[in-house]
C-alpha positions in Angstrom: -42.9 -87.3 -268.1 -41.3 -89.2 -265.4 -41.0 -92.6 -267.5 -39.1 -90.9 -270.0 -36.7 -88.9 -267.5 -36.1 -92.2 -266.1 -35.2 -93.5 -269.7 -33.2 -90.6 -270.5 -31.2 -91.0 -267.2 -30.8 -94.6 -267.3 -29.2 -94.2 -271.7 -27.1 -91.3 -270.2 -25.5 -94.2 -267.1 -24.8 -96.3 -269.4 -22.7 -94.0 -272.3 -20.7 -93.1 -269.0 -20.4 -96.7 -267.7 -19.5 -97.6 -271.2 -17.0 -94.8 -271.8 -15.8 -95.6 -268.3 -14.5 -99.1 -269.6 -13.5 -97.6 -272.8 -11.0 -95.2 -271.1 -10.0 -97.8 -268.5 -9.2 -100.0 -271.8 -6.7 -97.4 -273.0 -5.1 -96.5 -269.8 -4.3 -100.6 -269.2 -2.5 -100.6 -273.1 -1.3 -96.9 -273.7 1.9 -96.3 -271.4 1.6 -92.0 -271.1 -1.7 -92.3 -270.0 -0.1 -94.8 -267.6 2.4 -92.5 -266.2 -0.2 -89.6 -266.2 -2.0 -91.5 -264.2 -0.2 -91.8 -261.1 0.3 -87.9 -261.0 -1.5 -86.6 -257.7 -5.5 -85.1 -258.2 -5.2 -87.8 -261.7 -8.2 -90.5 -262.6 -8.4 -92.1 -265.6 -10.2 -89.6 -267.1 -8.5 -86.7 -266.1 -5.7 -88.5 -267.8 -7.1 -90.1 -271.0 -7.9 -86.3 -271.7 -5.1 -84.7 -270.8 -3.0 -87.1 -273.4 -5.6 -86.9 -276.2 -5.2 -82.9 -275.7 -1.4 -83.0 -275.7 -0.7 -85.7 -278.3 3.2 -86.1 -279.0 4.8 -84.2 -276.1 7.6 -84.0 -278.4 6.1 -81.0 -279.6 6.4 -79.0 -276.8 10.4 -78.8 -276.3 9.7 -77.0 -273.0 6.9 -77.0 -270.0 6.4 -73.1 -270.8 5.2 -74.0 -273.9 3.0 -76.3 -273.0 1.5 -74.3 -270.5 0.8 -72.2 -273.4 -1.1 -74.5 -275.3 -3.4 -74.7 -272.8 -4.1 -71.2 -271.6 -2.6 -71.7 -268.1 0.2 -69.0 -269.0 -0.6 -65.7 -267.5 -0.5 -62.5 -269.6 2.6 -59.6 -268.7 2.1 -55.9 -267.7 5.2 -54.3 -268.2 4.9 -50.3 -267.6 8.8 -49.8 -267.4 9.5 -49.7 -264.0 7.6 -52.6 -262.9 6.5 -55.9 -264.2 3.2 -57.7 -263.1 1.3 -61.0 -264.2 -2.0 -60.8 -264.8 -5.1 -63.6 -265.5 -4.4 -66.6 -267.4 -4.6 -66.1 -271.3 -7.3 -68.4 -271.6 -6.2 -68.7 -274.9 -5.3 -72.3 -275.5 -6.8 -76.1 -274.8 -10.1 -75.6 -273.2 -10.0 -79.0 -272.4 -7.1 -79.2 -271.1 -7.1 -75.9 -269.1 -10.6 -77.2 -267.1 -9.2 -81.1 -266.7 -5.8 -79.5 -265.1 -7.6 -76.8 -263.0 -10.1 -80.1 -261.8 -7.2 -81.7 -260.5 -5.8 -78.6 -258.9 -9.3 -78.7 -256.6 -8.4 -82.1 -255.7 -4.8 -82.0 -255.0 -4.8 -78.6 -253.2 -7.8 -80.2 -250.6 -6.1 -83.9 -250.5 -2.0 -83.8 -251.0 0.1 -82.2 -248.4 2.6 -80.4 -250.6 -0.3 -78.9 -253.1 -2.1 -78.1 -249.6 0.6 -76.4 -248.3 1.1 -74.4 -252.0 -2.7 -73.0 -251.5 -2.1 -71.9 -248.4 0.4 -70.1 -249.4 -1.0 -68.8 -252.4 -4.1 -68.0 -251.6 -3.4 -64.6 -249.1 -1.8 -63.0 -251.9 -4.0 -63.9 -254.8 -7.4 -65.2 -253.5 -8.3 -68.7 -253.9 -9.5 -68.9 -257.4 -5.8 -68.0 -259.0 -4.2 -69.9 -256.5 -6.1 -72.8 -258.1 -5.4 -71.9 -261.3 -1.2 -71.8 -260.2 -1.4 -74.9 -258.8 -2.8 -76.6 -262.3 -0.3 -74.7 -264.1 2.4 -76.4 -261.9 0.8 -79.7 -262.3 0.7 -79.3 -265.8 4.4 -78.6 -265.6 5.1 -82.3 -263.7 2.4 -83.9 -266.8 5.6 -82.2 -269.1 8.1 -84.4 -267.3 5.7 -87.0 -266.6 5.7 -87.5 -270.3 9.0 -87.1 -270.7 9.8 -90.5 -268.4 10.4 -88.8 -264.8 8.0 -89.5 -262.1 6.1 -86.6 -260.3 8.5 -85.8 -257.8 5.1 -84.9 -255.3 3.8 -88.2 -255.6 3.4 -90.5 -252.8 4.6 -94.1 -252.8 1.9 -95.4 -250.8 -0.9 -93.6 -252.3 -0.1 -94.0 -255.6 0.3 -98.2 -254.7 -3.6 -97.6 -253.7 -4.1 -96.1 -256.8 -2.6 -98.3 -258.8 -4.2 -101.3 -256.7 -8.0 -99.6 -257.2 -7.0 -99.4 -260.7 -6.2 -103.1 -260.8 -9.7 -104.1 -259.3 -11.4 -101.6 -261.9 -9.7 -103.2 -264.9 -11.0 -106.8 -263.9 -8.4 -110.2 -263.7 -9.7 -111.1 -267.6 -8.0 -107.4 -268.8 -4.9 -107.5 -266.5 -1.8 -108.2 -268.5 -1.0 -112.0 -268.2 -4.0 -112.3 -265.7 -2.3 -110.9 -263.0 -3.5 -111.0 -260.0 -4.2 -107.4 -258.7 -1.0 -107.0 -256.4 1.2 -107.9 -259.3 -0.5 -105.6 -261.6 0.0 -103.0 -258.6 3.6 -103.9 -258.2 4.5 -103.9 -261.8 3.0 -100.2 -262.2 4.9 -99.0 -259.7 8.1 -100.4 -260.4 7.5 -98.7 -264.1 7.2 -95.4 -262.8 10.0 -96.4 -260.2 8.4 -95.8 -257.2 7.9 -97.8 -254.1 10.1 -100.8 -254.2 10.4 -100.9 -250.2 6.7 -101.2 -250.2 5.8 -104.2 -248.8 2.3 -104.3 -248.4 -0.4 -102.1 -249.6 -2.8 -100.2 -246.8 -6.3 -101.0 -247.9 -9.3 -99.7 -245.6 -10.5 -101.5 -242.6 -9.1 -104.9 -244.3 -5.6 -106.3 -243.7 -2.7 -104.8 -246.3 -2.6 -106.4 -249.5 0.6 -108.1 -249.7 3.3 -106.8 -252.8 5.4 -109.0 -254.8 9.0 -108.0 -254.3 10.4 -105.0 -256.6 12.1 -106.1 -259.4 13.9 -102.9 -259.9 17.3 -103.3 -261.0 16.9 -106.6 -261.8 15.4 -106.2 -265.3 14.4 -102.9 -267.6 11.5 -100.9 -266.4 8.6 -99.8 -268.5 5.1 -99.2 -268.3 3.5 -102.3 -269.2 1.4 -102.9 -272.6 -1.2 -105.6 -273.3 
């Protein structure tokens, strides 16, 4: 009956609200699912997935092979006198393979360079596989991502809004040091070693938020823990 639906719905808002906090939790203390998340098309839980399905990046000693793992790599037709790629192997991650292709949809509708990348993609092999290129390339920045480099796509200011949403989300009581948000914010960034002529971060229809100085260069960078 209805009463129940209503109960059933109500249970299922709050596992999500509660996972929601759980995966914000270990995005604040673990520093890959930091990094990931500052990669374009990336929430938190795009990322808190992404690293539980990779684990030690050390394992994969290349981006091929971790494109393997997650069935992003396409299969080879080789008849002798020409070679061809065909569909993805499907073969790996399942979870992996559908987080990275969700974040394809996003970036390829919201960043300029992944836009650009569809269009031109998509004549030549419909937009469905162009998707499915594009994750394969962003799980080829996740590779060096994990491996300390920024994603050379990513966009200062954006990912300072990002990081600043984040902030709010994660509350002043969970902030390292009880930072205030702008700090937290600045301290991402300079991490990931991004942004340190930002001055200010755009924020809506409100005034920028003002940004502490950069302290790159003037002490070791690194994602910060609890």
């Amino acid at each position: 009956n209805l009463h129940s639906d209503l109960e059933t719905l109500q249970f299922a808002e709050q596992q999500e609200a509660r996972l929601q906090k759980e995966m914000t939790g270990l995005a604040v203390e673990n520093e890959e699912i930091g990094r990931l998340l500052h990669i374009s098309g990336f929430g938190v839980i795009t990322a808190v997935t992404v690293y539980a399905a990779i684990g030690d990046i050390g394992r994969f000693v290349e981006p091929k092979k971790l494109v393997g793992y997650a069935g992003l790599g396409t299969r080879v037709h080789d008849s002798g006198m020409t070679t061809r790629t065909g569909k993805i192997t499907k073969a790996g991650r399942r979870d992996l393979r559908v987080a990275m292709v969700e974040a394809a949809h996003v970036v390829a509708n919201s960043h300029p360079h992944w836009k650009a990348e569809l269009a031109r993609l998509q004549p030549r092999l419909g937009y469905n596989r162009a998707i499915v290129a594009i994750a394969r390339k962003l799980l080829i920045t996740v590779w060096f991502v994990l491996q300390g480099k920024p994603d050379k796509y990513a966009e200062p200011e954006a990912v300072a809004q990002k990081m600043l949403k984040f902030a709010y989300t994660v509350g002043k009581d969970n902030r390292p040091g009880r930072q205030t948000a702008a700090q937290f914010a600045r301290q991402r960034l300079d991490a990931l070693g991004l942004g340190q002529e930002l001055t200010s971060i755009p924020w809506g229809s409100k005034k920028p938020i003002p940004l502490p100085p950069s302290m790159l260069g003037k002490k070791e960078s690194a994602v910060p823990n609890k």
